[in-house]
C-alpha positions as a Markdown table, in Angstrom:
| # | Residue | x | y | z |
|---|---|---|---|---|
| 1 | Unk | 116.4 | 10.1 | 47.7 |
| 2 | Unk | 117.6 | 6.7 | 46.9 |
| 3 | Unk | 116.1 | 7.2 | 43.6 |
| 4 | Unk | 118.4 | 9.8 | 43.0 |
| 5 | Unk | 121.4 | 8.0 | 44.6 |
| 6 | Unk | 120.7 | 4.7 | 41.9 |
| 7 | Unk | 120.2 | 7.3 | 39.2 |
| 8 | Unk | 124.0 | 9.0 | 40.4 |
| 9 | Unk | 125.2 | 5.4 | 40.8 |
| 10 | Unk | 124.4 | 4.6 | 36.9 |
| 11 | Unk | 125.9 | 8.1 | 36.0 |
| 12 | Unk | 129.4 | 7.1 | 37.3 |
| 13 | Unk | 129.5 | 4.0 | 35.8 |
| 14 | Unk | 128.5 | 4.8 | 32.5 |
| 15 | Unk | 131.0 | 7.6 | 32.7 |
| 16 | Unk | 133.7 | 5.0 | 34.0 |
| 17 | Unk | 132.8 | 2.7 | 31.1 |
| 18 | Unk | 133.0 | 5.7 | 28.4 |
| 19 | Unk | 136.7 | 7.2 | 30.0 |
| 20 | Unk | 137.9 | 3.6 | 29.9 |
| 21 | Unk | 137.0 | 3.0 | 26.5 |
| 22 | Unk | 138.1 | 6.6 | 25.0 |
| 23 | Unk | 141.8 | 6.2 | 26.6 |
| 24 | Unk | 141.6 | 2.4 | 24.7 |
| 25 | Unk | 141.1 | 4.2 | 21.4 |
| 26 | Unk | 144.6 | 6.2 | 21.8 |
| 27 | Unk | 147.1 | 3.6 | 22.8 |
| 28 | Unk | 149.6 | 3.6 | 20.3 |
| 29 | Unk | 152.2 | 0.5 | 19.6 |
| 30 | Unk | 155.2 | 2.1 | 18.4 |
| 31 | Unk | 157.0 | -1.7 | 17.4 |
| 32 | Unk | 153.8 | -2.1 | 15.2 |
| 33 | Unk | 152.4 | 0.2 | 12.9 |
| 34 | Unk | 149.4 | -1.3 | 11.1 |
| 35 | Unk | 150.2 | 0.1 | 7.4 |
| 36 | Unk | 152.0 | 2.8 | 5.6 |
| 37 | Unk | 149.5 | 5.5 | 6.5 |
| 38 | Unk | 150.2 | 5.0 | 10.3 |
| 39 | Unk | 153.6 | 4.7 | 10.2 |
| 40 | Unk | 153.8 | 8.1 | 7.7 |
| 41 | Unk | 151.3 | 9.8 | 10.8 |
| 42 | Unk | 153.5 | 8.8 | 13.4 |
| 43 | Unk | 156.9 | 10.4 | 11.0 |
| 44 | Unk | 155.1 | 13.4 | 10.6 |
| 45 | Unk | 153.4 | 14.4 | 14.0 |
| 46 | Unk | 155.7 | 12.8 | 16.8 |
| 47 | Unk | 158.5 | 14.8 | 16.0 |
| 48 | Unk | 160.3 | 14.6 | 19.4 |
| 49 | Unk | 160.5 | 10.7 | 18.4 |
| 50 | Unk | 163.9 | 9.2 | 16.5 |
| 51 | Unk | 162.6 | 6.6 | 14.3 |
| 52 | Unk | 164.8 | 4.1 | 13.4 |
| 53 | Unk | 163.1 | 1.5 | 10.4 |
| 54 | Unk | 165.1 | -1.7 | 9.5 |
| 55 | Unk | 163.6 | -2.5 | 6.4 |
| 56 | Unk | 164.8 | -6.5 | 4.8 |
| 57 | Unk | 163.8 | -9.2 | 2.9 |
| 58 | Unk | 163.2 | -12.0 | 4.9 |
| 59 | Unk | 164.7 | -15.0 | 2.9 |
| 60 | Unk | 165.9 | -18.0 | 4.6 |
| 61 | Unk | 166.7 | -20.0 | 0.7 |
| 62 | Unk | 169.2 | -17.0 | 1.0 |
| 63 | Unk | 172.1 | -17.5 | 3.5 |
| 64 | Unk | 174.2 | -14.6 | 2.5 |
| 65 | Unk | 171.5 | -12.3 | 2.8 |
| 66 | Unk | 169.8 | -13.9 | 6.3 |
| 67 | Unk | 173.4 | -13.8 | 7.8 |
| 68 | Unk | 173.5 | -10.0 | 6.6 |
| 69 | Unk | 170.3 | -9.0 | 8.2 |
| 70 | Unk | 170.9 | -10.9 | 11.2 |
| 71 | Unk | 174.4 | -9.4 | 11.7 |
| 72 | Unk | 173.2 | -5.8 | 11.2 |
| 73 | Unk | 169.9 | -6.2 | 13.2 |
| 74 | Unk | 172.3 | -7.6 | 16.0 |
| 75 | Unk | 174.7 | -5.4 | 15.7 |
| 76 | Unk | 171.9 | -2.3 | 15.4 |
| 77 | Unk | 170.2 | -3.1 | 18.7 |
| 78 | Unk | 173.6 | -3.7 | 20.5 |
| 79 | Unk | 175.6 | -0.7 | 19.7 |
| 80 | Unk | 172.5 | 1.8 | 18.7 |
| 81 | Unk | 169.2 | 0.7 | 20.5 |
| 82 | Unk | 170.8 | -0.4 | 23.7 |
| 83 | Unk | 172.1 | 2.9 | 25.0 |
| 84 | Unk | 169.1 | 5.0 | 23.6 |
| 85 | Unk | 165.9 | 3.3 | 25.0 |
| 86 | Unk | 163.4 | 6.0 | 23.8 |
| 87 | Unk | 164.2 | 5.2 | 19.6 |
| 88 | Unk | 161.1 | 3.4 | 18.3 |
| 89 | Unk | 162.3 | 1.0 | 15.9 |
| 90 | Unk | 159.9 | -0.6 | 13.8 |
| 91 | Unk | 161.1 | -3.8 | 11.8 |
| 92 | Unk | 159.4 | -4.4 | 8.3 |
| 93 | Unk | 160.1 | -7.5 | 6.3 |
| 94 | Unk | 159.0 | -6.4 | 2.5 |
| 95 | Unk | 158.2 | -9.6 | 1.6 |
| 96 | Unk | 155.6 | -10.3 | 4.0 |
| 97 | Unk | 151.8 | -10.1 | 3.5 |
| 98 | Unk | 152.1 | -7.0 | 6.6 |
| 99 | Unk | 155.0 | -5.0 | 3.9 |
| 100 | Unk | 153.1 | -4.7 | 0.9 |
| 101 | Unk | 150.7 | -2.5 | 3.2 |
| 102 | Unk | 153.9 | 0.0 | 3.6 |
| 103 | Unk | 154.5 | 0.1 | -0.3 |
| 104 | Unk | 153.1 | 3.5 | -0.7 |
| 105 | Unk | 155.4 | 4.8 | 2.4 |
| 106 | Unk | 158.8 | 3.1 | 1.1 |
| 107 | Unk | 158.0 | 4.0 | -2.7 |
| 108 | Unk | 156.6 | 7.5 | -2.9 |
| 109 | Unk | 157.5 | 9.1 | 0.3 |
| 110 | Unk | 161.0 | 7.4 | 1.2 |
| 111 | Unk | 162.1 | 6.3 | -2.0 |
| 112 | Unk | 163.6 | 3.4 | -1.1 |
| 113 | Unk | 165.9 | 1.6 | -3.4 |
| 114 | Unk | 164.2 | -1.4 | -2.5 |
| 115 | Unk | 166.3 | -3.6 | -5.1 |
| 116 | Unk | 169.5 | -3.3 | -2.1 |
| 117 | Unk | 167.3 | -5.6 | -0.1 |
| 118 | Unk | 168.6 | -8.6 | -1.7 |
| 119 | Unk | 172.0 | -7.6 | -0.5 |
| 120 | Unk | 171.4 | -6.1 | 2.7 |
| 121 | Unk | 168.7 | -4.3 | 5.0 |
| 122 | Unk | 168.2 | -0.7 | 4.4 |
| 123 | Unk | 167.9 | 1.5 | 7.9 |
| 124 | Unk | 165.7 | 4.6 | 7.8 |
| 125 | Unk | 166.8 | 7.2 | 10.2 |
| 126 | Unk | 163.8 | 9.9 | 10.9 |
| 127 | Unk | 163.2 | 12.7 | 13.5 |
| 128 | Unk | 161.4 | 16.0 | 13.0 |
| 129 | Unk | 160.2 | 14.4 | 9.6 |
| 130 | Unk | 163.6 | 14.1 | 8.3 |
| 131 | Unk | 166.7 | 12.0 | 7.8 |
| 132 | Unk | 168.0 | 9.7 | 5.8 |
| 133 | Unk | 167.9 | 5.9 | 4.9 |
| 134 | Unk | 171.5 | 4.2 | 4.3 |
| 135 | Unk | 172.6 | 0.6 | 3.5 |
| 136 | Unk | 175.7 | -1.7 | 2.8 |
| 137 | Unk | 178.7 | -1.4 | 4.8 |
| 138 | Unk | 178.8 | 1.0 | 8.0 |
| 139 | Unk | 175.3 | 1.4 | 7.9 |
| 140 | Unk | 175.4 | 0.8 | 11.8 |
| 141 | Unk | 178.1 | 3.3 | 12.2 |
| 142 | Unk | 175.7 | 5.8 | 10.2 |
| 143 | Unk | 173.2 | 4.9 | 12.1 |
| 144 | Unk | 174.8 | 6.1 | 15.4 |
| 145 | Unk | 176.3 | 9.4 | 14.0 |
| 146 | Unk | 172.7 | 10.0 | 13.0 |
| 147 | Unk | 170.7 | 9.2 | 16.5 |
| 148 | Unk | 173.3 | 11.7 | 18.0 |
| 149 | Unk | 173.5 | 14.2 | 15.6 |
| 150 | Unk | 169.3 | 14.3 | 15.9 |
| 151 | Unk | 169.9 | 14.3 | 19.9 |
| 152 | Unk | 171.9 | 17.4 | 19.8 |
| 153 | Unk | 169.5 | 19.1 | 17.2 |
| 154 | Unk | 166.5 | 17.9 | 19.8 |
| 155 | Unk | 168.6 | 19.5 | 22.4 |
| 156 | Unk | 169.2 | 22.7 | 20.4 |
| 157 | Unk | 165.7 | 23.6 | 19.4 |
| 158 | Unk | 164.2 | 22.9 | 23.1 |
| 159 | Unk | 166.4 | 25.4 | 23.9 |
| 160 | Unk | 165.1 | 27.8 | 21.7 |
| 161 | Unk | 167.7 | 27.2 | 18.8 |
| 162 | Unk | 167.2 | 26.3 | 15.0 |
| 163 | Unk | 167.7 | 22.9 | 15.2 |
| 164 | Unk | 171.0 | 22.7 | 13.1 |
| 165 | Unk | 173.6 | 21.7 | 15.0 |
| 166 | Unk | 177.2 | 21.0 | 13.7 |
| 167 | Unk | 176.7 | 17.8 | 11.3 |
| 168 | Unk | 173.9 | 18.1 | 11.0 |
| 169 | Unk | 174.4 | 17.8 | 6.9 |
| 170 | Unk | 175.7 | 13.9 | 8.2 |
| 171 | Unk | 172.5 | 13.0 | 9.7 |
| 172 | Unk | 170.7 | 12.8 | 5.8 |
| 173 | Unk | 173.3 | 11.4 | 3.8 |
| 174 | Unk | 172.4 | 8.3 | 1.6 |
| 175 | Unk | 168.9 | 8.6 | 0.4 |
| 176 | Unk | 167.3 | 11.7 | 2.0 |
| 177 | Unk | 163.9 | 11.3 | 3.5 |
| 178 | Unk | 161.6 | 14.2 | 4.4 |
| 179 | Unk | 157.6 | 13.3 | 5.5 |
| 180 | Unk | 156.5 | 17.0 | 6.1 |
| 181 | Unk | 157.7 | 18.2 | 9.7 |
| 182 | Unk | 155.6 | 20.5 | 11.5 |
């Protein structure tokens, strides 16, 4: 009997250790996507998500341009992020070593006009695999009519609806993104 009671005893634990390490392999950090790839996955499959991707140019030589970023990531998380907690907003600086492993995403599959970084950011607004990315003056503003124009269309298809709510045209405006919703 207490042969088979060390034997059950081994059982759990090795079964402990295995469900602790399987729910390890599926955390997810929205704030920090590893590359491209991931972040593309996340655009495609988490379609209940708003995805809201400040892409810059980190240049401090550059004052106009780091007070521009600054300004519209401030003003971005205060008037956009801070009333809608569930966005995952992901910040990518193209010219660091972690950007050029998005090049793929923000060439072929977003289309970036990547030479408006050395102006200003560029935001990427994503949900249900599309949207839209916009830059230069009332990109903030853009930003906002977008989150709530995607709310409502969320709203709309878990109520059975298409999805397409009125302005919802205004939600891809700029540079139009589509990833491949399910």
């Amino acid at each position: 009997l207490s042969l088979n009671m060390k034997y059950l005893a081994l059982f759990v634990l090795v079964s402990l250790f295995f469900v602790s390490y399987a729910n390890q392999d599926h955390v997810y950090n929205w704030d920090e996507p590893a590359d491209g790839k991931d972040l593309y996955t996340s655009l495609q499959d988490e379609v209940d998500k708003i995805f809201v991707i400040f892409w810059y140019n980190k240049d401090d030589a550059n004052a106009p341009l780091k007070k521009e970023n600054e300004a519209t990531r401030n003003t971005l998380k205060s008037k956009v992020l801070a009333s809608h907690p569930d966005i995952v907003y992901v910040e990518i600086d193209l010219k660091s070593e972690k950007g050029k492993k998005f090049e793929s995403l923000y060439k072929d599959v977003l289309q970036l006009d990547v030479a408006k970084l050395e102006k200003a950011p560029i935001v990427a607004v994503v949900n249900n695999g599309e949207g839209a990315w916009i830059h230069g003056k009332g990109t903030v503003d853009e930003v906002s009519e977008s989150v709530d124009i995607f709310i409502h269309e969320a709203k709309d298809r878990q109520q059975g609806g298409t999805g397409y709510v009125y302005g919802s045209d205004k939600a891809r405006k700029e540079g139009s993104v589509s990833v491949g919703s399910k």
